[in-house]
N, C-alpha and C positions, 0 to 999 in steps of 0.2 A: 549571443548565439552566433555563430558562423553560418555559410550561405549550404554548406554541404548538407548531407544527409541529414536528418532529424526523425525521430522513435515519440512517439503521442503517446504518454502512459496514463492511464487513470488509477489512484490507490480511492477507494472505497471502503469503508464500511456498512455495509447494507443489510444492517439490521436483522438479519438471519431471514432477509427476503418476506419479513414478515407485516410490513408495511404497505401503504401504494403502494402496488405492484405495474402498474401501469405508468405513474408518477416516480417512480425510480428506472423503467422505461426509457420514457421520456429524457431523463436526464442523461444517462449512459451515452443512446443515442446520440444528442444534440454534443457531447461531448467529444465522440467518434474516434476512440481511443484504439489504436494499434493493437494496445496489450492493455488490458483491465487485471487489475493486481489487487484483491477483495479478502477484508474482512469481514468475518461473520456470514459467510456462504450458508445456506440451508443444510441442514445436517438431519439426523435420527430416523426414521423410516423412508425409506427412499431415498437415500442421500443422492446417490447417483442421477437418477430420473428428476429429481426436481432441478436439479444445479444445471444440468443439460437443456432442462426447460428453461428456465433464467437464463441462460447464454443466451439461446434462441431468442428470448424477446429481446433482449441487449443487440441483438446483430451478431453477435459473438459467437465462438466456439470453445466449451468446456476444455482445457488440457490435462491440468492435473489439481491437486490438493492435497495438502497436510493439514489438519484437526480441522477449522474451519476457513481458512485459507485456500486463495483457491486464484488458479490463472486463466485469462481466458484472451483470449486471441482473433482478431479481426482476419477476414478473408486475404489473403499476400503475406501475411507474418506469418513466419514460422519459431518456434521458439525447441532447441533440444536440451540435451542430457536434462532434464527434471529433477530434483534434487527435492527430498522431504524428509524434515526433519521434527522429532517429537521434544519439547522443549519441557525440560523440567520447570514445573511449581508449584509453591503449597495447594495442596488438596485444600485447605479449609483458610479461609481469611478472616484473620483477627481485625478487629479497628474501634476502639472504645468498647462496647456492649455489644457489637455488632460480630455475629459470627455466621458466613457463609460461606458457602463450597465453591470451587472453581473449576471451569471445565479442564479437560488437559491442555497445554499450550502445543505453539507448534509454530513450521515458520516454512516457505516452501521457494525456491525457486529457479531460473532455467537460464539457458542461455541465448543468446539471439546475435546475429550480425549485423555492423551498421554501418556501411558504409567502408569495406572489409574489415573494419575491427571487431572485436568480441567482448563481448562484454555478457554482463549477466543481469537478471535482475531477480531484485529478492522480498518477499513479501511478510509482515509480521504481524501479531496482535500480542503484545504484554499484556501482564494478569495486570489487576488490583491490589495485588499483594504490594506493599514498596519495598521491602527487604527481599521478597522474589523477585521482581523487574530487575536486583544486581545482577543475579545467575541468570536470567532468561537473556539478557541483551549480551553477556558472553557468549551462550551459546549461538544465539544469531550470527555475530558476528566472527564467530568461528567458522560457521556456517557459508558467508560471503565471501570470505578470504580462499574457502575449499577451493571455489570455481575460477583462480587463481586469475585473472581477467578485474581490469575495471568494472564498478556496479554499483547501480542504484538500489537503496533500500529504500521501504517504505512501509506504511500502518500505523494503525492504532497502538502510540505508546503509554494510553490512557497515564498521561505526566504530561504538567505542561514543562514549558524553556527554562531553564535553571533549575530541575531536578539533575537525578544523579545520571538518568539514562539518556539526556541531553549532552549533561559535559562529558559523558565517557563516548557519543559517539566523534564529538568535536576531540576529545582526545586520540580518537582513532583517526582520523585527519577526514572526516565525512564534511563535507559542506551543506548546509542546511538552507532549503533553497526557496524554504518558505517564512524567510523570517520577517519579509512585511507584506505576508498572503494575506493575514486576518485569524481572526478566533474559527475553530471549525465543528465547536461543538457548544450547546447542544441546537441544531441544525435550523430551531425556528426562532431562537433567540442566541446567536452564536456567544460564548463570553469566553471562551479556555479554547487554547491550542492544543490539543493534543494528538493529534493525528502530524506524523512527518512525513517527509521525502528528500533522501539524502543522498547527495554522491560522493563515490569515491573521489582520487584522485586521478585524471584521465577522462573525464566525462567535465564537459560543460551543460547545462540546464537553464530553465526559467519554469515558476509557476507560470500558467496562464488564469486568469480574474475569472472566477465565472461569470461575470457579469457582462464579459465583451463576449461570452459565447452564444449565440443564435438560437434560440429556444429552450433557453435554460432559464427555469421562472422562481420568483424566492417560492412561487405556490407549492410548487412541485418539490422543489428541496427541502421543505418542511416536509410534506407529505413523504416520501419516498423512503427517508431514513432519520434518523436521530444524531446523526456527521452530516455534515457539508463531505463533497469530495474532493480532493486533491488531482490539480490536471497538472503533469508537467511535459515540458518537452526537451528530449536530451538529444546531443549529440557527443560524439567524440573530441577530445580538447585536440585544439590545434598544435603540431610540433612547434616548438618553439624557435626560433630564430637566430641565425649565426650569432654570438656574442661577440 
């Protein structure tokens, strides 16, 4: 990382807010992210009033969302143009014997300045479907490119490293910035990575360890959700050098 500006993002899955709520709280806080970039936001009666609630206890401020995706914003961040997109996937998922429904997908995100550059960030959650994850991670990343700026993606791409929506992000030239973060699911016994955060080209980053963060306890991250969270911290890459 360089010494200039820096943007604190947290990607989240938060369990449709249906866990610890105090113990997911706790973690947000102690994390003290710029911009919180969430999967699995509370939805169906109240979608509005509950997510606004959840901000508020995070410190946070609601901005926007697409399906269950959702951005939120610390006090001095400002994030514009908002951009939400509805993501095609099968209605119903096969897998052995096993047949269940999927909610609709979706992928949402904005833009922010950093340091006078612009950039964007962009937030996802992939089905279960694996023949759907080809067409949903096209359209995401259709999606990124729109806001024609350097960006960070991130979410739940429920696949761990060496599936197909892995090498097709490293084929789009994303850099993957958690690749000796750790397992991040399931959150009280971590084994499978499948939550990312990736950057384009134009952006420098780091994960940061939950464990060097200040009030971040394994009690609480078992508690609070069914993911560990992703913290990282980006800045703009530096111009490069007379040759």
């Amino acid at each position: 990382m360089s010494d200039g500006p820096a943007l604190r993002v947290l990607s989240y899955n938060v369990h449709r807010w249906g866990d610890d709520r105090e113990a997911l709280a706790r973690v947000v806080r102690a994390c003290a992210p710029d911009v919180a970039l969430l999967q699995e936001a509370p939805t169906w009666w109240g979608t509005r009033r509950k997510r606004e609630v959840m901000s508020a206890g995070f410190g946070l401020r609601y901005v926007t969302a697409s399906a269950r995706n959702a951005i939120l914003v610390a006090d001095g961040t400002d994030v514009v143009d908002p951009q939400r997109w509805r993501v095609w996937r099968p209605f119903v998922r096969r897998r052995l014997r096993l047949i269940a429904t999927q909610l609709p997908g979706g992928a949402v995100g904005a833009r922010v300045t950093l340091g006078g550059v612009d950039l964007a960030l962009v937030v996802c959650h992939l089905g279960l479907h694996i023949r759907g994850r080809e067409h949903e991670v096209e359209q995401v990343l259709k999606g990124c490119r729109s806001f024609g700026t350097p960006y960070l993606l991130v979410g739940d791409l429920n696949e761990e490293p060496g599936g197909f929506v892995w090498s097709r992000l490293a084929e789009e030239g994303l850099t993957d910035l958690g690749v000796d973060a750790g397992p991040t699911f399931h959150s009280d016994n971590p084994v499978k990575r499948i939550d990312g955060a990736l950057l384009s080209p134009g952006l420098t980053g780091r994960v940061i360890p939950l464990d060097s963060i200040e009030g971040v306890t394994r009690a609480d991250l078992a508690a609070g959700s069914d993911h560990l969270p992703v913290l990282v911290e980006i800045s703009p890459a530096e111009p490069a050098g007379p040759q």
